[in-house]
Backbone bond lengths (Angstrom), bond angles and torsions (degrees), N, CA, C in turn:
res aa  C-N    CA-C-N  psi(-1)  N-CA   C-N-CA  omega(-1)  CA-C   N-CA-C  phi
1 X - - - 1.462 - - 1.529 108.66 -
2 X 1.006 105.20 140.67 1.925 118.23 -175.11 1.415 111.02 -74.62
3 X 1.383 112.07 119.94 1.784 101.80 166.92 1.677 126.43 -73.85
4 X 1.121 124.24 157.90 1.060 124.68 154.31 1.762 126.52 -48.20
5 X 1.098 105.58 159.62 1.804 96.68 164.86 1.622 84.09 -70.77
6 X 0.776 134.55 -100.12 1.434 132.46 -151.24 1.316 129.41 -17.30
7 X 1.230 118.99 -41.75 1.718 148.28 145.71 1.290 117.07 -32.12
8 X 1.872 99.46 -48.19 1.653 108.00 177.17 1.193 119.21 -73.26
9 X 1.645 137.81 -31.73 0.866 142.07 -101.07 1.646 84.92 -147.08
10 X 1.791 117.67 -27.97 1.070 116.17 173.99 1.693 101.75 -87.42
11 X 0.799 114.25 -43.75 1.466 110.40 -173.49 1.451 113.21 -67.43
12 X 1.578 128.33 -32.21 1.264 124.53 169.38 2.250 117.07 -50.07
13 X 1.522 97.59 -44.60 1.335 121.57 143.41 1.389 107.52 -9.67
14 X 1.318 89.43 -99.91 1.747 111.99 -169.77 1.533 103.89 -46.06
15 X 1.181 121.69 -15.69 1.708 102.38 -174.64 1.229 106.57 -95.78
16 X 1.558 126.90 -6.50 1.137 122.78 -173.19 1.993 119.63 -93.61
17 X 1.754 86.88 -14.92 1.387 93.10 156.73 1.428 151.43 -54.61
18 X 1.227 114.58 -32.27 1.625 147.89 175.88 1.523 125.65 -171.78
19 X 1.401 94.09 128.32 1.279 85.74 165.38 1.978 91.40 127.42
20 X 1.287 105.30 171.65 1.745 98.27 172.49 1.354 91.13 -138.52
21 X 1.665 131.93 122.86 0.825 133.60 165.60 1.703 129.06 -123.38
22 X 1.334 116.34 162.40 1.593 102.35 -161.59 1.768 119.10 -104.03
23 X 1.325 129.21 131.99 1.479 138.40 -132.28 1.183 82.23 -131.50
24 X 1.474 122.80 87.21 1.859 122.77 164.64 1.510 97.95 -73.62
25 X 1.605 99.42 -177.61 1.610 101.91 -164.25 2.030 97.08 -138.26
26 X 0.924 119.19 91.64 1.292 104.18 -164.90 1.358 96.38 -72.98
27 X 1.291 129.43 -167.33 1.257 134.65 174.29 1.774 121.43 -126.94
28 X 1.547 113.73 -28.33 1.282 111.06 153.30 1.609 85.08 -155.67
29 X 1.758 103.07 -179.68 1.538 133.14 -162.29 1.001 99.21 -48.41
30 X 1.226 133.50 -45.43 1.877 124.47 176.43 1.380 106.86 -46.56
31 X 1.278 114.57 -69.76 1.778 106.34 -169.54 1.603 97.83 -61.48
32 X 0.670 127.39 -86.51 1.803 132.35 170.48 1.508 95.68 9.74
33 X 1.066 124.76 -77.44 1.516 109.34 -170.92 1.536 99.62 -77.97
34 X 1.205 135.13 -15.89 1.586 101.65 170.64 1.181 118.30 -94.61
35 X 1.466 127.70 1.67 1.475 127.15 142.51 1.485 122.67 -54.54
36 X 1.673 118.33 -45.54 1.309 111.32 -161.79 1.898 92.30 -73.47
37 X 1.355 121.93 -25.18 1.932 115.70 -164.66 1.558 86.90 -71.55
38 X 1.433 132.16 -21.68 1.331 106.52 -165.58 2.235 112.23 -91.57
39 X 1.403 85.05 -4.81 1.386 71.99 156.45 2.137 102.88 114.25
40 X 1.137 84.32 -15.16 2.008 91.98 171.37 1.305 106.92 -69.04
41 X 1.464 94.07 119.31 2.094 115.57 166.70 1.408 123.59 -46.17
42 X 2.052 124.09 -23.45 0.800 138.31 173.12 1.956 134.01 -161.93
43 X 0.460 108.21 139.99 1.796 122.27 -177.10 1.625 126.67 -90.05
44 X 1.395 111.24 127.94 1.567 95.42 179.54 1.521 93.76 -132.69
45 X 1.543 109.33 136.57 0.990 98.46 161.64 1.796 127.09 -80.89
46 X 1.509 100.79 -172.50 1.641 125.84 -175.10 1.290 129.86 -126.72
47 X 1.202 89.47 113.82 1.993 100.82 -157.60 1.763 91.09 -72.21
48 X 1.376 122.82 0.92 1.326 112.14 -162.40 1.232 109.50 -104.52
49 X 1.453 111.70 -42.85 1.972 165.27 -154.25 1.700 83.33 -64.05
50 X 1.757 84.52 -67.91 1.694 110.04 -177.52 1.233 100.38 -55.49
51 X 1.438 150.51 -100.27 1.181 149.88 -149.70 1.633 110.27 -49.92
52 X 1.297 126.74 -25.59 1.538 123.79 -173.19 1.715 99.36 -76.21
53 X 1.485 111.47 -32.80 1.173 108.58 -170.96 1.765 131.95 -78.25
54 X 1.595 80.06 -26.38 2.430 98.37 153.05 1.161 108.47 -93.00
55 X 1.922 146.12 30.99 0.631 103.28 147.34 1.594 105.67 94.00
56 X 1.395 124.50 -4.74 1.419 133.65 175.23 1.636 120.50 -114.59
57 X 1.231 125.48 156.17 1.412 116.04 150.13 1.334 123.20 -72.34
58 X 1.804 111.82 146.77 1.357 109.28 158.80 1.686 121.81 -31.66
59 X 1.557 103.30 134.15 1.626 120.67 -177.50 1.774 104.31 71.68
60 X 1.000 133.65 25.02 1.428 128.73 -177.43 0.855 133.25 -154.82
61 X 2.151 106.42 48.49 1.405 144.01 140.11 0.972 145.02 -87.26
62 X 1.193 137.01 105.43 1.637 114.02 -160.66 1.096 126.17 -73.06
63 X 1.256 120.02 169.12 1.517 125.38 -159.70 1.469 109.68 -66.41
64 X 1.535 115.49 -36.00 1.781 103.34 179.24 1.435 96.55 -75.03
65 X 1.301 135.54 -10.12 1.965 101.81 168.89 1.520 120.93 -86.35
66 X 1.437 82.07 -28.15 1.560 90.68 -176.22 1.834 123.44 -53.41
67 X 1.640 107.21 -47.19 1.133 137.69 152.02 1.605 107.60 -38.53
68 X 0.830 130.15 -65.81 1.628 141.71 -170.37 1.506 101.68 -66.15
69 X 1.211 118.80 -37.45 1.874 145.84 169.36 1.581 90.77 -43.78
70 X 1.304 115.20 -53.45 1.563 101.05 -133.45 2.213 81.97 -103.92
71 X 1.483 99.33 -33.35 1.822 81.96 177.42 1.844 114.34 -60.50
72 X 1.269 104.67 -12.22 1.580 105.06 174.00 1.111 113.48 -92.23
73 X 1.693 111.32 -11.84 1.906 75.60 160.84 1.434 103.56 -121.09
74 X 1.225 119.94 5.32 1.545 121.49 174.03 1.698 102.42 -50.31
75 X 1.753 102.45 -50.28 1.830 102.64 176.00 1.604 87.75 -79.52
76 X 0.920 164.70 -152.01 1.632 168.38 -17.23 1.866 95.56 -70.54
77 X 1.484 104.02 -41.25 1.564 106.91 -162.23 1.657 102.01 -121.85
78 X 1.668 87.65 169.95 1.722 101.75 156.78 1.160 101.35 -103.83
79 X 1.175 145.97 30.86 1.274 140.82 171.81 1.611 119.83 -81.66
80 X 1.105 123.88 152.35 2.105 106.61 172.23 2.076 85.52 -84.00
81 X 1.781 84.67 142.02 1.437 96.35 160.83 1.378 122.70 -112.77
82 X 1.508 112.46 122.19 1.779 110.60 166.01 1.748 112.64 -77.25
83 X 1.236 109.54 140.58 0.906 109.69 -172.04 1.533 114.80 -118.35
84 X 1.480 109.81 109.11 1.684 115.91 169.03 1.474 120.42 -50.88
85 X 1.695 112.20 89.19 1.807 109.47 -153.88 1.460 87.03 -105.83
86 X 1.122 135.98 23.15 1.822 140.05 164.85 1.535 104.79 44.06
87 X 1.002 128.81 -117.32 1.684 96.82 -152.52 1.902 93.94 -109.33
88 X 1.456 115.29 5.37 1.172 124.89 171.77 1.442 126.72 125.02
89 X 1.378 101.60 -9.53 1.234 119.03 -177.91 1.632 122.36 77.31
90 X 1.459 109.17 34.53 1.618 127.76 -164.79 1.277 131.82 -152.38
91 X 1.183 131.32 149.19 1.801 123.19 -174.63 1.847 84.27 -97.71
92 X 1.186 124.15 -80.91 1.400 116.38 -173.83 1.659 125.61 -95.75
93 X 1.143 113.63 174.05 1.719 116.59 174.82 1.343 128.92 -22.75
94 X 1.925 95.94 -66.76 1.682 100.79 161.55 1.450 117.94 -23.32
95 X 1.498 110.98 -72.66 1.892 128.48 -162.48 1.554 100.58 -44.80
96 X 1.785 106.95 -60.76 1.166 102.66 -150.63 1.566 111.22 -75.79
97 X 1.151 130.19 -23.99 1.435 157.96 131.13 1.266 89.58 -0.83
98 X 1.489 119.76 -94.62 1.588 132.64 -160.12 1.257 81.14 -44.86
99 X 1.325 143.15 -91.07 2.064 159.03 -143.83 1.343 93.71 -29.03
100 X 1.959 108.77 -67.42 1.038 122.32 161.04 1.671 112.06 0.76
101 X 1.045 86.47 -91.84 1.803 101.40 -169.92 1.098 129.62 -46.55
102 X 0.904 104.98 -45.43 2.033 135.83 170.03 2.276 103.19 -49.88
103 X 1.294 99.28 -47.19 1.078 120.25 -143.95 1.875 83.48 -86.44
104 X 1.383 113.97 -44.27 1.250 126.48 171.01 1.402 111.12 -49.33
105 X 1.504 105.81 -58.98 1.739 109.89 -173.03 1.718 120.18 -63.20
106 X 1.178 106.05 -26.51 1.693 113.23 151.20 1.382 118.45 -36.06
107 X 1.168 136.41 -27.01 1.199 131.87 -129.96 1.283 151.06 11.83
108 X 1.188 109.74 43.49 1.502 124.51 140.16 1.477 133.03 1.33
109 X 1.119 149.36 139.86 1.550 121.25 171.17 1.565 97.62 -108.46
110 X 1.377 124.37 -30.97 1.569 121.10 167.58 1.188 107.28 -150.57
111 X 1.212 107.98 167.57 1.551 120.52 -158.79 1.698 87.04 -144.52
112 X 1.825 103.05 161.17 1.204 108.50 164.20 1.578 108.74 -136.85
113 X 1.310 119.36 -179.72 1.225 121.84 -166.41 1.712 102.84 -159.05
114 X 1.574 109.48 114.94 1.359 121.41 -178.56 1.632 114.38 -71.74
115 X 1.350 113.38 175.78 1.453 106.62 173.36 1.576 93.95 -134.33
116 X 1.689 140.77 26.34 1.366 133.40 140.63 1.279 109.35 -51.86
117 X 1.921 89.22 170.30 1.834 96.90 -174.21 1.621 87.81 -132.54
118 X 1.335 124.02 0.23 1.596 115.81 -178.57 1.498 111.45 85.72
119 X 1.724 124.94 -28.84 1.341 135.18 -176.51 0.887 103.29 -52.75
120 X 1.334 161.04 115.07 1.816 143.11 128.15 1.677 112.41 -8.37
121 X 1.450 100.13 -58.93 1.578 117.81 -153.24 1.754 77.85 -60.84
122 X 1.151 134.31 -51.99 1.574 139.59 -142.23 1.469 112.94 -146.52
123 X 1.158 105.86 67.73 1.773 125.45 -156.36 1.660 115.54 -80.09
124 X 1.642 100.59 -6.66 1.601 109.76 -177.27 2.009 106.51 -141.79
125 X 1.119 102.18 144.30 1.567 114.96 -176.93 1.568 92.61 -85.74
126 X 1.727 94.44 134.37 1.542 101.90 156.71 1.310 111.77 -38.79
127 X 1.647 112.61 142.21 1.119 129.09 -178.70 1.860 94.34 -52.22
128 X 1.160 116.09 -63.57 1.552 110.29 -172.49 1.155 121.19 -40.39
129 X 1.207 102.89 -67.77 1.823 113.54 166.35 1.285 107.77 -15.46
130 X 1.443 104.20 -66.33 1.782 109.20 -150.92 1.839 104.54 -85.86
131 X 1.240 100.35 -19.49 1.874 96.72 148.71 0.988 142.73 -67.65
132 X 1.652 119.40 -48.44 1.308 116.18 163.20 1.899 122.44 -57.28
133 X 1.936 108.65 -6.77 1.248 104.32 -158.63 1.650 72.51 -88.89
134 X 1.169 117.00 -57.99 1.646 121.71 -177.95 1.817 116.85 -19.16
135 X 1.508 92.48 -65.94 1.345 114.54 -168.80 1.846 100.32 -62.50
136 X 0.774 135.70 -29.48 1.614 157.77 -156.47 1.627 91.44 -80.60
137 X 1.997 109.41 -61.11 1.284 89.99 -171.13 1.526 118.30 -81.47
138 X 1.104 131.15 -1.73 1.417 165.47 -145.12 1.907 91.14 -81.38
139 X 1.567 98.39 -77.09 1.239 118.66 164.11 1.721 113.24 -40.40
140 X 1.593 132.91 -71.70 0.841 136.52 162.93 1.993 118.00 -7.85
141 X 1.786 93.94 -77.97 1.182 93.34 173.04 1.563 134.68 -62.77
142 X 1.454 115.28 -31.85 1.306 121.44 163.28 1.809 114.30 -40.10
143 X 1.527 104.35 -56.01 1.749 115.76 -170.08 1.891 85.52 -49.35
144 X 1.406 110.84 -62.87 1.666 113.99 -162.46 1.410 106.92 -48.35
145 X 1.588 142.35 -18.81 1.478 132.96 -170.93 1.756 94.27 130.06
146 X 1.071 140.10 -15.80 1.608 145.07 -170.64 1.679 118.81 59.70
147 X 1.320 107.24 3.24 1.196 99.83 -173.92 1.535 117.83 -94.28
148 X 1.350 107.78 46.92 1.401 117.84 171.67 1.690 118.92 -129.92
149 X 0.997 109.39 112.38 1.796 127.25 -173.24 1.615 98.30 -34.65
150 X 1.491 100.03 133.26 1.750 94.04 177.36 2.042 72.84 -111.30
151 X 1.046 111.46 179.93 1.428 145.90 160.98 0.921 119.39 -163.44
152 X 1.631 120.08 135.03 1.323 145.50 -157.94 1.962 108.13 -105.80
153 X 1.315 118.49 115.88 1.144 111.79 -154.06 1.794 96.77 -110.39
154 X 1.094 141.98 141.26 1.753 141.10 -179.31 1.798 90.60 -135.92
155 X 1.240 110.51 94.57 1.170 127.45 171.91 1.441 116.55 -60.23
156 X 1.602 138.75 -7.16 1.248 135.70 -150.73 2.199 92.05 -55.42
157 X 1.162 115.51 -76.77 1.255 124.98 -152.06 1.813 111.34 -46.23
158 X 1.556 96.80 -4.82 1.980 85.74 -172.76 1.550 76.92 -119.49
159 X 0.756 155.98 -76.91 1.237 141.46 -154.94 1.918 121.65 -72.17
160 X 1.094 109.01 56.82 1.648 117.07 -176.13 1.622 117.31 55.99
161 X 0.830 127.41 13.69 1.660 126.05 175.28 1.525 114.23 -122.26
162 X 1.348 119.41 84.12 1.157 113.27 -141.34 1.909 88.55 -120.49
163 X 1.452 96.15 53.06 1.841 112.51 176.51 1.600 115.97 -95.41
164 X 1.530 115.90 80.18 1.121 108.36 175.17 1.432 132.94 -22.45
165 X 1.728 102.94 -60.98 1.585 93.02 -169.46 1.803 115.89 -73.73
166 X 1.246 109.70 8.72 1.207 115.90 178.27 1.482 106.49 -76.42
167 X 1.573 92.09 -65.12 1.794 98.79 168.91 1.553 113.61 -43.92
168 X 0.758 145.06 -35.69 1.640 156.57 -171.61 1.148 103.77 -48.68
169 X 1.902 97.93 -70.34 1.340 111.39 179.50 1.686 136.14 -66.31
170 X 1.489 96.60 -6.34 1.286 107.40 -174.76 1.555 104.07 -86.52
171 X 1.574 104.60 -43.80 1.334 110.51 161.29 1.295 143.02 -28.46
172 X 1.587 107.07 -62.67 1.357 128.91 171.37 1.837 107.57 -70.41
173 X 1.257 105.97 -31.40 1.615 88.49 179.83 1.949 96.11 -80.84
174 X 1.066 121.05 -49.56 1.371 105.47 166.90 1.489 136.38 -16.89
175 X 1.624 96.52 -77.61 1.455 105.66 165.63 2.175 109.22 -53.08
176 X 1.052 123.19 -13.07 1.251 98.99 -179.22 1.664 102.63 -104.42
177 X 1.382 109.13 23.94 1.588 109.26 178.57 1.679 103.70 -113.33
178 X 1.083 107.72 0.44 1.346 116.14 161.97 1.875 105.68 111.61
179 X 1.240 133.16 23.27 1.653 147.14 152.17 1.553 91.13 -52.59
180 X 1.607 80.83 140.86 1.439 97.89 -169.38 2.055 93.65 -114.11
181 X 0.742 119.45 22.28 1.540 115.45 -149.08 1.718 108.73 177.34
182 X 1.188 149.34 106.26 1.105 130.08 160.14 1.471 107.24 -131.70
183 X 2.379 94.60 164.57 0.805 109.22 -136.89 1.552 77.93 -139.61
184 X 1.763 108.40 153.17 1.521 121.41 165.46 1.648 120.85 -144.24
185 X 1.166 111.18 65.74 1.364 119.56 -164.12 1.302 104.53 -61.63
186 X 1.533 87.80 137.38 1.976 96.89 176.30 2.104 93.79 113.93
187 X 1.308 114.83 -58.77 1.473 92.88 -166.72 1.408 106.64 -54.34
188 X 1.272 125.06 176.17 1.605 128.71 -164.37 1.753 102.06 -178.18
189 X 1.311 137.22 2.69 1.101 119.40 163.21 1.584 107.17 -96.30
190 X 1.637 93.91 179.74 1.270 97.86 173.41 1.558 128.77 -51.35
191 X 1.538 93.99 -73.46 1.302 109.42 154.81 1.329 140.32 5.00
192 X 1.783 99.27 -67.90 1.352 117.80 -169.81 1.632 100.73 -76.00
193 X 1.269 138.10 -58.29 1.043 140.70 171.57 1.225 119.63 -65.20
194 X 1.525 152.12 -15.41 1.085 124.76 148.40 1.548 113.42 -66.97
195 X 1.487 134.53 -46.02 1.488 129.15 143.83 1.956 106.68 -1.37
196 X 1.359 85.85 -90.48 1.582 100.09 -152.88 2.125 96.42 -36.40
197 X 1.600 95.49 -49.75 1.841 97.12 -164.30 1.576 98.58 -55.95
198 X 1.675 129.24 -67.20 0.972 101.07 172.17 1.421 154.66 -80.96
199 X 1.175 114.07 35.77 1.647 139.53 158.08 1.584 129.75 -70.65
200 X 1.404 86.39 -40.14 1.630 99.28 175.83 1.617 112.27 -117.08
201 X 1.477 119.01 -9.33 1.732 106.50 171.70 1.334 107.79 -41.29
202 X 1.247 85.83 178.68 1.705 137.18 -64.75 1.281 119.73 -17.34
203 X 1.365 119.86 -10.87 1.841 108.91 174.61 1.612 112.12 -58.25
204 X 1.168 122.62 162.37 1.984 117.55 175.79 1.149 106.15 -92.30
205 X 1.280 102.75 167.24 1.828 103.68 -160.39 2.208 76.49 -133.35
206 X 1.213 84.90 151.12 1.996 111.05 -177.99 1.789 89.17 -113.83
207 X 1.671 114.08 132.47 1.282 110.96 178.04 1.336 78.38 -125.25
208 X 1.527 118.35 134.78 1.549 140.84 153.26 1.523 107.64 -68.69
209 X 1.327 114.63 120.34 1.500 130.92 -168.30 2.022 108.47 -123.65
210 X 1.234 104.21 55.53 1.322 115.81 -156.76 2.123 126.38 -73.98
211 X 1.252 78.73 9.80 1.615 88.76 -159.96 1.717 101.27 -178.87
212 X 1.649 109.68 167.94 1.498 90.36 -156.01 1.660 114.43 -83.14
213 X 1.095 134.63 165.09 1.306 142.62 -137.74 1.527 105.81 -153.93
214 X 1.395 124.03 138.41 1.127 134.23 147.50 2.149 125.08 -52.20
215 X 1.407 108.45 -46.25 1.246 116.05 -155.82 1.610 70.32 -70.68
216 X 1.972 85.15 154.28 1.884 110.63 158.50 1.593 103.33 -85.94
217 X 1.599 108.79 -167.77 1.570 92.24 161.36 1.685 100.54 -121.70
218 X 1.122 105.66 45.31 1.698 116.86 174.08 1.619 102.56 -115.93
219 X 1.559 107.42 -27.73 1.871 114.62 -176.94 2.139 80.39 -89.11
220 X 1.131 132.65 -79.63 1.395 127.66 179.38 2.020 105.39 -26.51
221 X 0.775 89.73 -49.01 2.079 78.38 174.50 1.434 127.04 -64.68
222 X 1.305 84.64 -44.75 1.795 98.70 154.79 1.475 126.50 -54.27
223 X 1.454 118.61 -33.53 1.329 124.51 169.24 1.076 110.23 -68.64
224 X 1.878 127.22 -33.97 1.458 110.13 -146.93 0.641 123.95 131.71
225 X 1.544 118.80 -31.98 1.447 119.87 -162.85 1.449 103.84 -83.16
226 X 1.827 114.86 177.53 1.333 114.79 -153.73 1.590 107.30 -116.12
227 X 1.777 84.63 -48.94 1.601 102.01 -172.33 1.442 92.34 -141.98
228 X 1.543 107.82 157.86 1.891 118.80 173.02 1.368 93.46 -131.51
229 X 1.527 99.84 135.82 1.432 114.41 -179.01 1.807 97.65 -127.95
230 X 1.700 112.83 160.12 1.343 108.86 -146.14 2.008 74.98 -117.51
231 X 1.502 122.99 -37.29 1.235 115.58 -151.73 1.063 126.65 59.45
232 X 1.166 141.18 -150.98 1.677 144.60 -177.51 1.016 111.97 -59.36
233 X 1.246 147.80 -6.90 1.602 154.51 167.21 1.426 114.20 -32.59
234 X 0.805 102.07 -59.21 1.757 105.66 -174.90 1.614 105.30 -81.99
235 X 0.856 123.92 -32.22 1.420 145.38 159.83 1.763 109.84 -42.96
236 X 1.357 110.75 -41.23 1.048 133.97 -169.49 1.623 122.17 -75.30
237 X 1.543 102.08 -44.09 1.181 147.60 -176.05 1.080 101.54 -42.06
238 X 1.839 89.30 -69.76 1.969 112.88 -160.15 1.731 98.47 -64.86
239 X 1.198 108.25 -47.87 1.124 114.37 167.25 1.679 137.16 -39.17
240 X 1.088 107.46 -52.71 1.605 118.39 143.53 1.085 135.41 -69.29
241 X 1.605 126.19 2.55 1.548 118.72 164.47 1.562 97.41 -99.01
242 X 1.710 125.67 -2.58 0.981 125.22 -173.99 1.335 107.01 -60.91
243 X 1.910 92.93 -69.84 1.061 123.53 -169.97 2.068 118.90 -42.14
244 X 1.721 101.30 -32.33 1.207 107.98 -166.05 1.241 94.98 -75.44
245 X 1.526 134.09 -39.59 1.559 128.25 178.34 1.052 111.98 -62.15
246 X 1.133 141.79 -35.29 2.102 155.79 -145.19 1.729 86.81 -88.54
247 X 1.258 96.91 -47.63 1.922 103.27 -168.95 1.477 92.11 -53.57
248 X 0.889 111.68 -56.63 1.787 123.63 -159.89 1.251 127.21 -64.73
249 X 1.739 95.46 -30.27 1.591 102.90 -164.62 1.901 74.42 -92.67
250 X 1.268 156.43 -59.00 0.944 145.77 160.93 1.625 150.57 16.82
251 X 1.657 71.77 -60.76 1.389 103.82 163.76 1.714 143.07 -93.47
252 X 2.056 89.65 0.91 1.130 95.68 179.01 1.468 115.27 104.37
253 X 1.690 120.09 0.97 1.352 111.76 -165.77 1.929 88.95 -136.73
254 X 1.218 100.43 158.05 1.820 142.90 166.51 1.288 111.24 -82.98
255 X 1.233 132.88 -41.43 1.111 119.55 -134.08 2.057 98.65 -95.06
256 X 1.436 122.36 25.81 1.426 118.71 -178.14 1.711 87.14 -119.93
257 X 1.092 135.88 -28.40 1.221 120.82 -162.92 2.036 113.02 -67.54
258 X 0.914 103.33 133.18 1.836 134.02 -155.88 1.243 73.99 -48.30
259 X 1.769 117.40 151.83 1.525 135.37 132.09 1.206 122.26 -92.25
260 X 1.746 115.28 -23.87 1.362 100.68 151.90 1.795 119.84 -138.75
261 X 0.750 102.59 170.81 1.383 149.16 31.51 1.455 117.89 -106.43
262 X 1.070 135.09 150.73 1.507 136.58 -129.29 2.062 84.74 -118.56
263 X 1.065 113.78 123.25 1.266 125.77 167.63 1.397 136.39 -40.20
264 X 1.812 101.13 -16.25 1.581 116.46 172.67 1.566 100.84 -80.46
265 X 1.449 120.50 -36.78 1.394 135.95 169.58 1.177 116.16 -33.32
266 X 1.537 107.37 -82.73 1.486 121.31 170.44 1.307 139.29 -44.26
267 X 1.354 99.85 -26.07 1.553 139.48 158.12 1.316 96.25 -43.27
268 X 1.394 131.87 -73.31 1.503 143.25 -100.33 1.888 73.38 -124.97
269 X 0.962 136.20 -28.53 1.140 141.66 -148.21 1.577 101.05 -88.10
270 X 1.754 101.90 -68.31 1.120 108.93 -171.72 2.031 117.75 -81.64
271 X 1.253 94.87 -6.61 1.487 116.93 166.73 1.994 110.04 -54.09
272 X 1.726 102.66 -62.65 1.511 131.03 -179.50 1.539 97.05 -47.50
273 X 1.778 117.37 -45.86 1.227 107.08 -152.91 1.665 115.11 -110.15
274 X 1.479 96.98 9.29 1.625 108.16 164.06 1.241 90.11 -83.98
């Protein structure tokens, strides 16, 4: 039986209460449903996953596909979807506000919102700036009913600023702009993430798990952490078994192209999940 957004949106909720659970990122409706058969409580998409797959770079989709992105997989599943909404789709409050909303009416169960600017020269928004943009969508979702996950995103570690206590602080002013969830993609030691979780408790902290890794997510629960998100990883994947056949067929040879998964499979797969 199909949930409601509301249904979704409470239960995405509930997972953020206890427990550490794992937030794959499909990239369009195909993976989406072969994430939800394997048994994950929830889905996020990939602003990156997404853009490699039209043919774009990460951050350089516009907001009506992106939007249109996320109502296709909001229906693909019963799953709640987080939604990778990149820096909001806005220069000030107003913009991201409106995105906000838009991004809400998808039904989404949470959304996040970065504080990059894309500049090299100037790769992070004044802390203020990127609060009032925070606090802006905060408001947004409240007007819609509030029952949609904001997460608070401090970009320092992927985009060259790789100053913990900066991130910290961006964090904590986040969470006090009304983030329900924050996130610091890129740190990866111990260290840094037991830091980051207790900085902002009791709010949950999202650890980006982007490439392969030592930690379980039973040693990550133990840290603190809330949720693990993969980002373009899997995205990445498909992408590299591409690439290993393309090389091959290139070169004149057969012998890289996949045996499985076998097309009666996929068949049988996406058959189950219409």
């Amino acid at each position: 039986m199909s949930r409601t957004v509301a249904e979704k949106r409470q239960a995405f909720r509930a997972l953020h209460e206890e427990g550490c659970f794992v937030l794959p990122n499909p990239w369009d409706v195909g993976s989406a449903h072969y994430l939800a058969s394997v048994g994950f409580k929830a889905l996020a998409t990939t602003s990156s996953g997404f853009a490699w797959s039209t043919g774009r770079p990460d951050n350089g989709v516009p907001r009506e596909v992106i939007l249109a992105h996320l109502r296709d997989m909001v229906r693909a599943t019963d799953l709640p979807v987080n939604a990778d909404f990149e820096n909001g789709f806005g220069e000030g409050p107003a913009e991201v506000a409106q995105s906000v909303r838009m991004a809400v009416d998808t039904g989404v169960a949470g959304l996040s919102i970065e504080d990059s600017t894309g500049d090299a020269q100037s790769p992070l928004l004044p802390v203020d700036i990127a609060v009032e943009r925070l606090a802006a969508a905060r408001r947004a979702i409240d007007e819609a009913g509030g029952d949609t996950l904001l997460v608070g995103r401090a970009e320092n570690f992927v985009v060259g600023v790789p100053d913990l206590e900066d991130a910290i602080a961006r964090l904590r002013a986040y969470a006090q702009a009304g983030a329900d969830c924050l996130y610091a993609p890129g740190i990866s030691t111990r260290e840094q993430i037991e830091a980051v979780v207790a900085a902002v408790r009791p709010k949950p902290v999202n650890l980006l798990i982007g490439g392969p890794s030592a930690f379980t997510l039973d040693e990550l629960a133990k840290l603190g952490v809330r949720r693990v998100s993969v980002g373009g990883a899997l995205a990445r994947a498909a992408w590299g078994g591409l690439v290993t056949s393309v090389q091959a067929l290139a070169d004149g040879r057969f012998n890289a192209l996949p045996k499985e998964p076998t097309g009666g499979w996929l068949n049988g797969m996406f058959r189950d999940a219409g």
